[in-house]
Every structure is written in C-alpha cells, then in structure tokens.
PDB file of N, CA, C and O in Angstrom:
ATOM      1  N   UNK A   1     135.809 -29.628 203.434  1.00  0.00           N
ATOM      2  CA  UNK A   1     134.541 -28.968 203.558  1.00  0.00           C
ATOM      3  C   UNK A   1     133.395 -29.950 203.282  1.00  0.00           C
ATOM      4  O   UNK A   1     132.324 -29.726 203.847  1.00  0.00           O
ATOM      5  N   UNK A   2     133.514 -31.106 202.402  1.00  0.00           N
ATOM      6  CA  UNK A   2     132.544 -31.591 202.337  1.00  0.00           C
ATOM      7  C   UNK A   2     132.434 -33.315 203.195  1.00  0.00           C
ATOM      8  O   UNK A   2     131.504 -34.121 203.230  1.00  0.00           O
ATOM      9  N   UNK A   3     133.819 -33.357 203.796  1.00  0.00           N
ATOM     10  CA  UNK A   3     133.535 -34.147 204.898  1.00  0.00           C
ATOM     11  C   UNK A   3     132.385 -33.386 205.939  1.00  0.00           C
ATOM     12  O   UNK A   3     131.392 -34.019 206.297  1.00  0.00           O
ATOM     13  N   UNK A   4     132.615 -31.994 206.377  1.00  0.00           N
ATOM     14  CA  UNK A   4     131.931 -31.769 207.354  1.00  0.00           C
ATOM     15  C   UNK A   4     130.705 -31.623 207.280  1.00  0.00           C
ATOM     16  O   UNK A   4     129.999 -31.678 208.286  1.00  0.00           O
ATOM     17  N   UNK A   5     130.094 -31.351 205.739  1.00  0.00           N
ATOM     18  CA  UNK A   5     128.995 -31.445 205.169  1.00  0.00           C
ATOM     19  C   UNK A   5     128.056 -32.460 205.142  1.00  0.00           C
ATOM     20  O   UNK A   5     126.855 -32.218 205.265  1.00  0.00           O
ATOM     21  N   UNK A   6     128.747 -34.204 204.908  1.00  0.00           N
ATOM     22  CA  UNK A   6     128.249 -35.309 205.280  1.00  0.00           C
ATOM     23  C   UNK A   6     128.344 -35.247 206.760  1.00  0.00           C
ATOM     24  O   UNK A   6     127.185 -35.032 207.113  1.00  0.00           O
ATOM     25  N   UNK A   7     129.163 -35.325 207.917  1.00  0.00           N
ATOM     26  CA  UNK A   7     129.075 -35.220 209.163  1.00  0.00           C
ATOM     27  C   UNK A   7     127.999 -34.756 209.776  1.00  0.00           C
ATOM     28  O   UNK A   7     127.318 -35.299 210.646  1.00  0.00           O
ATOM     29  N   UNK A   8     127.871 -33.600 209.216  1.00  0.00           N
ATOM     30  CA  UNK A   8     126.604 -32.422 209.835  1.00  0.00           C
ATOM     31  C   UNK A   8     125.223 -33.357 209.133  1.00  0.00           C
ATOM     32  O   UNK A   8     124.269 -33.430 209.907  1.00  0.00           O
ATOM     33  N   UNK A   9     125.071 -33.911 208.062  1.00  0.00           N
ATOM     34  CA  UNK A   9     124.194 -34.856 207.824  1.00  0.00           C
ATOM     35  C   UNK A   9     123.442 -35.972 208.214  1.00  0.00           C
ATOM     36  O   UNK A   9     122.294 -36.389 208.059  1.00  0.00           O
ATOM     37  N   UNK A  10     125.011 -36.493 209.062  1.00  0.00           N
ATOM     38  CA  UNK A  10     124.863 -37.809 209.737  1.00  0.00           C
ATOM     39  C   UNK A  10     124.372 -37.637 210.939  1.00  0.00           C
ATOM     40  O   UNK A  10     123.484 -38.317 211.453  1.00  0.00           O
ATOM     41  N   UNK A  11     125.102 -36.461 211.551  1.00  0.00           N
ATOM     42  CA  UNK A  11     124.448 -35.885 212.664  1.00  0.00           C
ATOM     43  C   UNK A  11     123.312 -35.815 212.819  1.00  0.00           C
ATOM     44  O   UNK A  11     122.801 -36.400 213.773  1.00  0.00           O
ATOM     45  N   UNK A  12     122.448 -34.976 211.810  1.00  0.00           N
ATOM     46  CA  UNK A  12     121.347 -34.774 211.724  1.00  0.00           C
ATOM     47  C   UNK A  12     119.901 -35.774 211.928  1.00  0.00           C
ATOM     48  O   UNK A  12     118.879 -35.761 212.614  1.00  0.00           O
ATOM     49  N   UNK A  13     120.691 -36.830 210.607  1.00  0.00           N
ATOM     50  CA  UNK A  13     120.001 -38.109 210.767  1.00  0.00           C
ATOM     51  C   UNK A  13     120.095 -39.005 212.032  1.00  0.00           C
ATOM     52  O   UNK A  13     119.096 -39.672 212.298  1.00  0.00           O
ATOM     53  N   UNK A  14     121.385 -39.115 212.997  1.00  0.00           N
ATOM     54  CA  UNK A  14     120.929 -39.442 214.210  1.00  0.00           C
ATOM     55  C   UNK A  14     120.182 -38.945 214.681  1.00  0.00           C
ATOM     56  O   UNK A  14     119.248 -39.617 215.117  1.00  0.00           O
ATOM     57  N   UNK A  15     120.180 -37.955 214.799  1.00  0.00           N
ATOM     58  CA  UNK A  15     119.084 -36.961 215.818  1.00  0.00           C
ATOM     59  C   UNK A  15     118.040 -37.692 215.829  1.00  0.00           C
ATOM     60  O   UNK A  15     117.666 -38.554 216.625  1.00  0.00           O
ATOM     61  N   UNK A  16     117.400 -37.114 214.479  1.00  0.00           N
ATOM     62  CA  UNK A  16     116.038 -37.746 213.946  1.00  0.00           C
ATOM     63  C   UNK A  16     115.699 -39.276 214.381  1.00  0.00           C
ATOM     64  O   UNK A  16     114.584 -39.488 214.856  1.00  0.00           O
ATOM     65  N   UNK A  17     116.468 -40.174 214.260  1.00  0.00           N
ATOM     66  CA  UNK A  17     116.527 -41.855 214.710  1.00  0.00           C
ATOM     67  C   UNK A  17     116.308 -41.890 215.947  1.00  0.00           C
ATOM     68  O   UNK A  17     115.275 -42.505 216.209  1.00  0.00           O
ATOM     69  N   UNK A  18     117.054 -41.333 217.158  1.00  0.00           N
ATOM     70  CA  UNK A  18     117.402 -41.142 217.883  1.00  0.00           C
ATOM     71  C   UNK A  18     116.113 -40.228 218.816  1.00  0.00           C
ATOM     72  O   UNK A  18     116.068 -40.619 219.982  1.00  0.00           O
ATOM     73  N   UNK A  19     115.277 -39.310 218.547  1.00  0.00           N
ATOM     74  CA  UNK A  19     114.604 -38.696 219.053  1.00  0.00           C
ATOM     75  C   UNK A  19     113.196 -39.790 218.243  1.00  0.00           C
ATOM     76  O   UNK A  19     112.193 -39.950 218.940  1.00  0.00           O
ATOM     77  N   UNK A  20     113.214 -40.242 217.296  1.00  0.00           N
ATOM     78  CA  UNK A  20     111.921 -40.882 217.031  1.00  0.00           C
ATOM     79  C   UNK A  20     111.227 -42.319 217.900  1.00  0.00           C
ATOM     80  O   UNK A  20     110.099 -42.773 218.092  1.00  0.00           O
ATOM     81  N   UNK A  21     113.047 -42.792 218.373  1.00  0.00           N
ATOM     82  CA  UNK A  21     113.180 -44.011 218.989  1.00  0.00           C
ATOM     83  C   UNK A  21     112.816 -43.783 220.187  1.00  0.00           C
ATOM     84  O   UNK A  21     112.316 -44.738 220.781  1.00  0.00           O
ATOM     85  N   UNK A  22     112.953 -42.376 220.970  1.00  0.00           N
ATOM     86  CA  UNK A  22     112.459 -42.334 222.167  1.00  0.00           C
ATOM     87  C   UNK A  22     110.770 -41.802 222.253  1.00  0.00           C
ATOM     88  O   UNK A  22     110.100 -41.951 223.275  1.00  0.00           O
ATOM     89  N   UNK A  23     110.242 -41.166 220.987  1.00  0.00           N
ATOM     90  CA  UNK A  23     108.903 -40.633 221.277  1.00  0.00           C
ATOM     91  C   UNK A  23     107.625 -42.208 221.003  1.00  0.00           C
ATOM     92  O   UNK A  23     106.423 -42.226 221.268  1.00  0.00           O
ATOM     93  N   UNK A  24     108.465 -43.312 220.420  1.00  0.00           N
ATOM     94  CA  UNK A  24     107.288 -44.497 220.256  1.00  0.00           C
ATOM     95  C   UNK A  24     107.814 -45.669 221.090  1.00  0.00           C
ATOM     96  O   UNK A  24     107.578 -46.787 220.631  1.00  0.00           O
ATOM     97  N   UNK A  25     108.491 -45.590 222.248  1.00  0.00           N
ATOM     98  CA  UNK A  25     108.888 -46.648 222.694  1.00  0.00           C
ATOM     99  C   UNK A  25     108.004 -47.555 223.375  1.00  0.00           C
ATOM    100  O   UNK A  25     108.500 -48.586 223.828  1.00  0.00           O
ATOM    101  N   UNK A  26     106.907 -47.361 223.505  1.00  0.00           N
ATOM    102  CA  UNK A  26     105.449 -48.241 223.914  1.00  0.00           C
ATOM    103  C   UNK A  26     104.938 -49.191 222.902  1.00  0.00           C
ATOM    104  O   UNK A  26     104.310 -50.250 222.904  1.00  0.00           O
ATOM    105  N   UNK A  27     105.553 -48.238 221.880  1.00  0.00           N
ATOM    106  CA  UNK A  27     105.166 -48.528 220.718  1.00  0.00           C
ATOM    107  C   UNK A  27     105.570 -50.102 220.016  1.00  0.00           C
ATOM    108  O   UNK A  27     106.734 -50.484 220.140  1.00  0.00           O
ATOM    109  N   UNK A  28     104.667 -50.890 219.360  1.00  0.00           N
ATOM    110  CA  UNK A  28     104.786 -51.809 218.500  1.00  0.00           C
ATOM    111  C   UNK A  28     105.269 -52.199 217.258  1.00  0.00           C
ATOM    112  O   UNK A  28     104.987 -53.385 217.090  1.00  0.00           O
ATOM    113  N   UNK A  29     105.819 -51.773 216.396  1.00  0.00           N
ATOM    114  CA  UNK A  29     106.363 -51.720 215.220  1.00  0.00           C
ATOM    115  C   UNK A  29     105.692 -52.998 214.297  1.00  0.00           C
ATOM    116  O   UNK A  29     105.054 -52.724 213.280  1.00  0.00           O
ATOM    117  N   UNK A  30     105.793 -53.736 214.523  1.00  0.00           N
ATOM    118  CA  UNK A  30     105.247 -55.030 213.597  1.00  0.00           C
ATOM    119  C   UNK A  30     104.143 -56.072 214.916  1.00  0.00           C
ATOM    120  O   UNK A  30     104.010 -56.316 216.116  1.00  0.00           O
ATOM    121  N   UNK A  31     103.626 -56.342 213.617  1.00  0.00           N
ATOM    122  CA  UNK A  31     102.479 -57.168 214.652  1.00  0.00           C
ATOM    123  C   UNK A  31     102.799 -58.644 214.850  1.00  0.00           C
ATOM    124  O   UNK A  31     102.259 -59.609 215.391  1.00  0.00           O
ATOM    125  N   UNK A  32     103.437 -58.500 214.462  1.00  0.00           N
ATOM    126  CA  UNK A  32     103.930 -60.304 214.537  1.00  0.00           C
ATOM    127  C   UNK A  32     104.919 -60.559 216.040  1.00  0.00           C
ATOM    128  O   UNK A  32     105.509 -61.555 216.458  1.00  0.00           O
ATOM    129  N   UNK A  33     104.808 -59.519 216.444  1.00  0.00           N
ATOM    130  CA  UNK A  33     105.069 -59.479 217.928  1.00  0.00           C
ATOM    131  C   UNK A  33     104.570 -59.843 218.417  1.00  0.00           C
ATOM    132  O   UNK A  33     105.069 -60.432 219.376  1.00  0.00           O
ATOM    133  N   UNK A  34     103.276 -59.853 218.265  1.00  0.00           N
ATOM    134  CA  UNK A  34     102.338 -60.038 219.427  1.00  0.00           C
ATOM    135  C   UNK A  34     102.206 -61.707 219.688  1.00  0.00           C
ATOM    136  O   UNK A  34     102.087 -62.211 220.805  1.00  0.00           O
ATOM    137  N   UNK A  35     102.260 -62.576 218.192  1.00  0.00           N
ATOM    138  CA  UNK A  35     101.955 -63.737 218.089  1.00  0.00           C
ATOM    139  C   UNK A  35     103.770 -64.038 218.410  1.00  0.00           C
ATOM    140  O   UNK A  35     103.877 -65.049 219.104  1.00  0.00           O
ATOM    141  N   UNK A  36     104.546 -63.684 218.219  1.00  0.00           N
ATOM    142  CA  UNK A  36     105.831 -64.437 218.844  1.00  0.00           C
ATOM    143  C   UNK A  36     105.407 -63.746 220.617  1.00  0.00           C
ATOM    144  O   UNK A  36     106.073 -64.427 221.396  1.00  0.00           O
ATOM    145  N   UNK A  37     104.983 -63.211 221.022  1.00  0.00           N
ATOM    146  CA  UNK A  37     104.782 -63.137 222.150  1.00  0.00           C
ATOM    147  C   UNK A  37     103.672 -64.795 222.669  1.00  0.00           C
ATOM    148  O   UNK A  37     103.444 -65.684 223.490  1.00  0.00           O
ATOM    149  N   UNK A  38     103.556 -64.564 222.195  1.00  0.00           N
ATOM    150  CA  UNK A  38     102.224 -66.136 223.145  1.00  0.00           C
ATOM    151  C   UNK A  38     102.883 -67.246 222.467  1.00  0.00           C
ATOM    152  O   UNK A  38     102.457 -68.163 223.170  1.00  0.00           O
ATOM    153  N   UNK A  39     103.629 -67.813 221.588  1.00  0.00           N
ATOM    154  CA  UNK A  39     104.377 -68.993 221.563  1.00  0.00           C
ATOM    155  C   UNK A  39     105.435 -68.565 222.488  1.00  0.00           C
ATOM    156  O   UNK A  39     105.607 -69.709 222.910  1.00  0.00           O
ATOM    157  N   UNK A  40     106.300 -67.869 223.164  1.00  0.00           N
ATOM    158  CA  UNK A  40     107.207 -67.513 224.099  1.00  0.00           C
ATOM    159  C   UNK A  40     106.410 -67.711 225.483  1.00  0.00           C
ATOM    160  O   UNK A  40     107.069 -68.164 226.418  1.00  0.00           O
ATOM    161  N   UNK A  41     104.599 -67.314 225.774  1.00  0.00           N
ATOM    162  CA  UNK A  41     104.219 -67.710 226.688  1.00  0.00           C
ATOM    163  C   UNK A  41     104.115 -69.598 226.881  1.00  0.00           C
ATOM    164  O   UNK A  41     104.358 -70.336 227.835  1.00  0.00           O
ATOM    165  N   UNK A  42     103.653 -69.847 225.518  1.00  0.00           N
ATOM    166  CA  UNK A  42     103.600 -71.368 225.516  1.00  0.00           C
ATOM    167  C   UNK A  42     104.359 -72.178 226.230  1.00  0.00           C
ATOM    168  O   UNK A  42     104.040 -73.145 226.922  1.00  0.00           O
ATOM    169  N   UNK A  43     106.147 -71.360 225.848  1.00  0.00           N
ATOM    170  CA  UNK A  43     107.483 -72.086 225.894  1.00  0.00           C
ATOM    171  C   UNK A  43     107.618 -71.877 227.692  1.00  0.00           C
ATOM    172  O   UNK A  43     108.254 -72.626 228.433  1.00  0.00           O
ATOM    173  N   UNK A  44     106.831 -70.652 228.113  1.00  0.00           N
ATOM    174  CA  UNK A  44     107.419 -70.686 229.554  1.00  0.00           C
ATOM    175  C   UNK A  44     106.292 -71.184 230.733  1.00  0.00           C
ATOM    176  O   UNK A  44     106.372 -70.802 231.900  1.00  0.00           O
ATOM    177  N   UNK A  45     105.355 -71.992 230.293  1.00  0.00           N
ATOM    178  CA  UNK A  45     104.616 -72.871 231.021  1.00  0.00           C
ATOM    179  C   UNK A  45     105.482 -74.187 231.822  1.00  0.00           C
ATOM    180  O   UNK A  45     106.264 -74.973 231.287  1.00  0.00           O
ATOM    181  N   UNK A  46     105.115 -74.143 233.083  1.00  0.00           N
ATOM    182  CA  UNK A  46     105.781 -75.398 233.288  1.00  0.00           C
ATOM    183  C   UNK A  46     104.773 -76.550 233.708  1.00  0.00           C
ATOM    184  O   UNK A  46     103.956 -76.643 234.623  1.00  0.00           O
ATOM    185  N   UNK A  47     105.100 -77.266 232.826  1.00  0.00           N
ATOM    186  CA  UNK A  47     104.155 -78.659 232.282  1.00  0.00           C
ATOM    187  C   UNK A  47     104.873 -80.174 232.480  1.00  0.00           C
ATOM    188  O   UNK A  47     104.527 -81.326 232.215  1.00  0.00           O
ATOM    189  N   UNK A  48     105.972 -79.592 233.045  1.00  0.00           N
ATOM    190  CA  UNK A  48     106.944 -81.107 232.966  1.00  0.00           C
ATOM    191  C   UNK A  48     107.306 -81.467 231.905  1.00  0.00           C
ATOM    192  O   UNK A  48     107.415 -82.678 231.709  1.00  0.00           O
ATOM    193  N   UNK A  49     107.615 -80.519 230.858  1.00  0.00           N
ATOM    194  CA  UNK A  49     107.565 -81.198 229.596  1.00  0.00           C
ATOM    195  C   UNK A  49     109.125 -80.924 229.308  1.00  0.00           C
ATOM    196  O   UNK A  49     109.500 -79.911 229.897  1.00  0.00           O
ATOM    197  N   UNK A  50     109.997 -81.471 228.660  1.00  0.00           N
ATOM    198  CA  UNK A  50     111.601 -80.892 228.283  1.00  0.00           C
ATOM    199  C   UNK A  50     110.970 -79.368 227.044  1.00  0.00           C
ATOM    200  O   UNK A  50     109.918 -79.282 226.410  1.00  0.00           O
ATOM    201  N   UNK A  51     111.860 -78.639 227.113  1.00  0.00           N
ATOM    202  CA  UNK A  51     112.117 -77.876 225.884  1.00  0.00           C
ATOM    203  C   UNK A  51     112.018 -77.937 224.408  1.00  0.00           C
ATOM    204  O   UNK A  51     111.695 -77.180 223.493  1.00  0.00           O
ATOM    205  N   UNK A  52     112.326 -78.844 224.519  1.00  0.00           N
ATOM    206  CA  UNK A  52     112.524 -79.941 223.124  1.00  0.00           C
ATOM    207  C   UNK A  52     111.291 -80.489 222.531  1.00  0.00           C
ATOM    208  O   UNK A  52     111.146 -80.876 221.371  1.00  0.00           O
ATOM    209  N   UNK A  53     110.347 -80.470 223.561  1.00  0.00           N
ATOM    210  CA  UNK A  53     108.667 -81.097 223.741  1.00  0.00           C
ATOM    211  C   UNK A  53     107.824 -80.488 223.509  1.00  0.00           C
ATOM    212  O   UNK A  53     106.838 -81.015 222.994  1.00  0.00           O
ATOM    213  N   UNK A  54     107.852 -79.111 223.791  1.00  0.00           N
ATOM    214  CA  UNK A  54     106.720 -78.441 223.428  1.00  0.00           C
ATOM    215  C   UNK A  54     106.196 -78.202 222.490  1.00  0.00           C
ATOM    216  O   UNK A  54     104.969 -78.106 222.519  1.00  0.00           O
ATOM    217  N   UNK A  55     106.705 -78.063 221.624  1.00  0.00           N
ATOM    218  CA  UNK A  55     105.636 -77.943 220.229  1.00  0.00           C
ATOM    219  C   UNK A  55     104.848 -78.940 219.955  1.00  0.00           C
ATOM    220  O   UNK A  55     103.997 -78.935 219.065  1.00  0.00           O
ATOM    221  N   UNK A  56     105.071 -79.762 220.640  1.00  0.00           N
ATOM    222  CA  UNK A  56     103.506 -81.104 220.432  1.00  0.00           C
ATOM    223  C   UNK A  56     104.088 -82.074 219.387  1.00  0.00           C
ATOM    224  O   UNK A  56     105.287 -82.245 219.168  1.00  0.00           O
ATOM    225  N   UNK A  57     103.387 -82.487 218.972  1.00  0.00           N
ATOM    226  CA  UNK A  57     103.137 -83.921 217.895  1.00  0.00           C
ATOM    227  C   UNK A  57     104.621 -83.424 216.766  1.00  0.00           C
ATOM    228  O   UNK A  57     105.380 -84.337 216.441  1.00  0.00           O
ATOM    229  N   UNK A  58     104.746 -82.819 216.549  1.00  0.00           N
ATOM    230  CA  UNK A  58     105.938 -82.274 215.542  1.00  0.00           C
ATOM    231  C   UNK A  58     107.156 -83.053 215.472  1.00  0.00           C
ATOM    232  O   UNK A  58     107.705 -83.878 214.741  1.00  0.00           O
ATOM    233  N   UNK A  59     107.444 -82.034 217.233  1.00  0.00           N
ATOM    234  CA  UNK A  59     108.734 -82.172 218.148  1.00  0.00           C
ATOM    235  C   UNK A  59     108.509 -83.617 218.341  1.00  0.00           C
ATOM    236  O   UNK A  59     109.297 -84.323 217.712  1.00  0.00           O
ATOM    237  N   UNK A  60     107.697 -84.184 219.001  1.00  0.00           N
ATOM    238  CA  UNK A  60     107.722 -85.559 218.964  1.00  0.00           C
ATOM    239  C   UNK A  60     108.335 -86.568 217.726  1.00  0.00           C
ATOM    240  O   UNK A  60     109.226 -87.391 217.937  1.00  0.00           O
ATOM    241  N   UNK A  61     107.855 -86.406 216.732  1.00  0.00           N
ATOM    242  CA  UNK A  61     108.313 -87.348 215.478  1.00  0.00           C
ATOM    243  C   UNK A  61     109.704 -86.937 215.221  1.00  0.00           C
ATOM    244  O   UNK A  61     110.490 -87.749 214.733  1.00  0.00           O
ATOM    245  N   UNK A  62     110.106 -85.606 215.545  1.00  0.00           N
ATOM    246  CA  UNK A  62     111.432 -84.836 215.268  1.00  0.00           C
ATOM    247  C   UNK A  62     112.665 -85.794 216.148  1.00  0.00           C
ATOM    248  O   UNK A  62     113.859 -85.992 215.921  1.00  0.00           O
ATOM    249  N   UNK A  63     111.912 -86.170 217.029  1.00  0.00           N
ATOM    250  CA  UNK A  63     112.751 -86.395 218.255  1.00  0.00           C
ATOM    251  C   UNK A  63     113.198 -87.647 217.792  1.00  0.00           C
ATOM    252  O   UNK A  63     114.395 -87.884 217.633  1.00  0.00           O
ATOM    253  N   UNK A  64     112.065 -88.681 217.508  1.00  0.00           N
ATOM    254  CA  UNK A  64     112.021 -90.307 217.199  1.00  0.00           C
ATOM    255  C   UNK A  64     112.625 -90.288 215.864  1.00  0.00           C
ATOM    256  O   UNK A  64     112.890 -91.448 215.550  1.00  0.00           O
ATOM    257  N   UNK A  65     112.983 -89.384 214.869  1.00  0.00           N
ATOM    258  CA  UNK A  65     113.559 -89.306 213.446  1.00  0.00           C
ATOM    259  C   UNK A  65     114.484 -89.341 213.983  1.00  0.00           C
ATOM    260  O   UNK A  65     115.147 -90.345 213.725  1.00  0.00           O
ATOM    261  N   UNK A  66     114.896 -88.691 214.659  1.00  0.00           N
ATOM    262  CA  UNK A  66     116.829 -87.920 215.437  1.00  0.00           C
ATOM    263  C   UNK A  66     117.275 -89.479 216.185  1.00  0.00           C
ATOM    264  O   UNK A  66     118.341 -90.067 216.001  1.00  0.00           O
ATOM    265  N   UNK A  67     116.247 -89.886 216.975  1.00  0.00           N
ATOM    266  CA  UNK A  67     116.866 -91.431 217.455  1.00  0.00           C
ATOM    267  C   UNK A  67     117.218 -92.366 216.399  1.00  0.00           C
ATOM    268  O   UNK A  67     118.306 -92.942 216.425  1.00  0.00           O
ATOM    269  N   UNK A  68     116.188 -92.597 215.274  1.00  0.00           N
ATOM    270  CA  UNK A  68     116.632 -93.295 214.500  1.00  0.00           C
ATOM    271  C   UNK A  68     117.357 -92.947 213.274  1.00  0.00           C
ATOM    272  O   UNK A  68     117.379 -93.709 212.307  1.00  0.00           O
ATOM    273  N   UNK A  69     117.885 -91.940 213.292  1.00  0.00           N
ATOM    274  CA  UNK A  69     119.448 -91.560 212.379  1.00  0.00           C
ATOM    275  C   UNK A  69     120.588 -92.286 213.310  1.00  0.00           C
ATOM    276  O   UNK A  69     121.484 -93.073 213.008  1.00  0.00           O
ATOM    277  N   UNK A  70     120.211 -91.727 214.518  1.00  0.00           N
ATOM    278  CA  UNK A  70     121.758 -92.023 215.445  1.00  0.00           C
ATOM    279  C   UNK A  70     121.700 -93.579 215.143  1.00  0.00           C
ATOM    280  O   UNK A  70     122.533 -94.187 214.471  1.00  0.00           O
ATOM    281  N   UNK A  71     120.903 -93.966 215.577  1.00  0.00           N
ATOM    282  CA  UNK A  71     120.931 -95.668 215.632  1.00  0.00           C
ATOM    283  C   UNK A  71     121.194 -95.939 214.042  1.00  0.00           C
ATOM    284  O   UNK A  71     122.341 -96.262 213.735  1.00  0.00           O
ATOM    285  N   UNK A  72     120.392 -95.850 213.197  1.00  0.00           N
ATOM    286  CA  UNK A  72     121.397 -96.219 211.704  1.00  0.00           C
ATOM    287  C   UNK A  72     122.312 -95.961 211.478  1.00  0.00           C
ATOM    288  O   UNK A  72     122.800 -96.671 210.599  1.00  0.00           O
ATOM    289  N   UNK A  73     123.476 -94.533 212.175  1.00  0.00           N
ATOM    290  CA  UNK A  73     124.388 -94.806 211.973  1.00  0.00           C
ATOM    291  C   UNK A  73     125.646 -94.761 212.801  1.00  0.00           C
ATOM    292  O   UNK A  73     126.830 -94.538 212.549  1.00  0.00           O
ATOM    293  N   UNK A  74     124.674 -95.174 214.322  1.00  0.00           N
ATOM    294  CA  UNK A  74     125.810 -96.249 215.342  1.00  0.00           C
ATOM    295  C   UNK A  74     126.138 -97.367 214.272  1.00  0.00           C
ATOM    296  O   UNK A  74     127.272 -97.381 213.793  1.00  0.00           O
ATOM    297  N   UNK A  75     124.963 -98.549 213.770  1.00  0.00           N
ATOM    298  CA  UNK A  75     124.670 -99.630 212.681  1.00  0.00           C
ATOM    299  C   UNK A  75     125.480 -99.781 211.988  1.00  0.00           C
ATOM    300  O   UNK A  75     126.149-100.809 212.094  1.00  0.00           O
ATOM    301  N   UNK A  76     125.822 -98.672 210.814  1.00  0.00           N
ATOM    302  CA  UNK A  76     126.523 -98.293 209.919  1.00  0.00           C
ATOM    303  C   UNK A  76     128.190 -98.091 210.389  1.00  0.00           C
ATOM    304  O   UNK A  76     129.146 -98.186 209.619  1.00  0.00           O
ATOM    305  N   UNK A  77     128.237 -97.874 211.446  1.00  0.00           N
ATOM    306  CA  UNK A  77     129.762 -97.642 212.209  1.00  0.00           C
ATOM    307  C   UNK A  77     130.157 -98.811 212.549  1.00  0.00           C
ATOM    308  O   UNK A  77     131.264 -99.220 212.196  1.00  0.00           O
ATOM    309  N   UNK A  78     129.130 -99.713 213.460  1.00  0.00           N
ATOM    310  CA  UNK A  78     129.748-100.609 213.805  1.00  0.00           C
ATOM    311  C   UNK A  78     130.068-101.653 212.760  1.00  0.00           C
ATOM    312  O   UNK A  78     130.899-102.558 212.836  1.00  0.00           O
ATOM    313  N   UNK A  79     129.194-101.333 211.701  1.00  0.00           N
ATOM    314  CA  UNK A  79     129.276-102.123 210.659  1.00  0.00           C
ATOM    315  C   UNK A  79     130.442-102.370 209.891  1.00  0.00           C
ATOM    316  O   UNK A  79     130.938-103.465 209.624  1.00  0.00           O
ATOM    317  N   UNK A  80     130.964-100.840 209.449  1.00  0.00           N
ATOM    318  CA  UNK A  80     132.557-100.871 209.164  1.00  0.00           C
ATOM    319  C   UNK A  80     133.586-101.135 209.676  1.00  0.00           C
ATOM    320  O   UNK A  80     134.475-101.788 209.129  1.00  0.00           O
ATOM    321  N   UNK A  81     133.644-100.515 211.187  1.00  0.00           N
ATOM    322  CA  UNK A  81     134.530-101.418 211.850  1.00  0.00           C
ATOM    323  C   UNK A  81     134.403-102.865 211.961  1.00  0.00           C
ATOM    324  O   UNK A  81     135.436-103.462 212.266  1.00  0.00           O
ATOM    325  N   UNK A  82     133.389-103.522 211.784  1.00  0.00           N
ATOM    326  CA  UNK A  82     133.689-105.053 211.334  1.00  0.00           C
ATOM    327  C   UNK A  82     134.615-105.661 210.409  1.00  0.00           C
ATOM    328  O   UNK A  82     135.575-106.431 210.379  1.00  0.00           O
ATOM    329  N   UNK A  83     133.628-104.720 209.421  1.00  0.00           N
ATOM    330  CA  UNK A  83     134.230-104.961 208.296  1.00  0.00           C
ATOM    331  C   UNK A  83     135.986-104.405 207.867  1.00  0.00           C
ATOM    332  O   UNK A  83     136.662-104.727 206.889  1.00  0.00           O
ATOM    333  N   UNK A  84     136.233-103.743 208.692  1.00  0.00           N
ATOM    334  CA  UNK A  84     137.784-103.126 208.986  1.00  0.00           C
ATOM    335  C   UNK A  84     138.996-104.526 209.374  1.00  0.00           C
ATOM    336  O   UNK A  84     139.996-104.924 208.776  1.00  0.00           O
ATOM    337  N   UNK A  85     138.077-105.122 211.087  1.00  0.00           N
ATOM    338  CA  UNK A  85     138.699-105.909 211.608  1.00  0.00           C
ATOM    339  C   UNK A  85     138.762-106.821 210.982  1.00  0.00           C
ATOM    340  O   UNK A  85     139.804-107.455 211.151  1.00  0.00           O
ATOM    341  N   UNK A  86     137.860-107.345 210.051  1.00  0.00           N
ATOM    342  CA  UNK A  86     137.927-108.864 209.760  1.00  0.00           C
ATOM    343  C   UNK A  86     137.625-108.970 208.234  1.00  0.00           C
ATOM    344  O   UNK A  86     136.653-109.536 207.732  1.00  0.00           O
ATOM    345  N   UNK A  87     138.734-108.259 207.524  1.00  0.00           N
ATOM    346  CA  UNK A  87     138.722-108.282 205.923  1.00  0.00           C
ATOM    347  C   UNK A  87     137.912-109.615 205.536  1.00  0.00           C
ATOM    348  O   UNK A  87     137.537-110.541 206.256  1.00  0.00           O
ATOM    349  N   UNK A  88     137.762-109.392 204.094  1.00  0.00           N
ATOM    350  CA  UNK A  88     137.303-110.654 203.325  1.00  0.00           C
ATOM    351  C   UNK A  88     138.929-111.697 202.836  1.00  0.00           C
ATOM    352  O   UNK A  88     139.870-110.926 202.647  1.00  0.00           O
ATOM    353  N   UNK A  89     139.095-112.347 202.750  1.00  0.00           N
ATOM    354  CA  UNK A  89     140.521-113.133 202.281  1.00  0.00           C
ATOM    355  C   UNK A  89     140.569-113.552 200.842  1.00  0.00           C
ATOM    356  O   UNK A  89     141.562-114.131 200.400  1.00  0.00           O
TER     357      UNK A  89
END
C-alpha cells in the first residue's frame, strides 16, 4: 500500500515537471545563455582561422606553450635514449 502511495506521488510530480516543461519552452531559464550564445556565434564565423584560434591572444600563447613542452620533451627523450645507447664506462 505504500509502494503505491509513493508511485501515485511520483506520478504526480511528473505531471507537474512535465506539464511545466511544456508551458515555458520559449522560455529562458538562466541568463548566461544568452552570453554562451554570442561566444558560440564568435566560434561559428568563418575567418580562416583554425578552431583552436579563436579566442585571440590567449589561444595563441596556449598554442606556442603546447609547442614548446613537446619540443622539451622530444629533447628530454632523445636525450635518454642517448644516454641509454652510449652508457658512461
């Protein structure tokens, strides 16, 4: 009896979710929509720019940091394998 009691509850509360979700669907909920809306316009300009580029000056330094990790530790790799092949004696 009191399974059907929560059931008839749950029921209920869909309803309610369920009928509220269809009477505001124009509707906005948070405003921070609006501003992830125009960085999403930003992103779908075509400017010739990669993906990776658009955020400007940021993405840029992001990019040239990311080259020079890889390259310190291509450096660092090839370095050990040197040092692998050709022990000290």
């Amino acid at each position: 009896m009191n399974v059907q009691r929560n059931l008839r509850l749950v029921q209920a509360a869909y309803r309610q979710v369920a009928r509220k979700a269809a009477t505001t669907e124009g509707e906005v909920p948070n405003p921070r929509f609006y501003k992830l809306k125009e960085i999403q316009k930003k992103f779908q300009v075509d400017d010739g720019l990669p993906v990776h580029l658009k955020g400007g000056f940021r993405d840029t330094i992001l990019l040239d940091l990311t080259y020079l990790m890889v390259f310190i530790g291509l450096g660092m790799s090839a370095n050990t394998v040197y040092k692998l092949a050709f022990p000290k004696q």
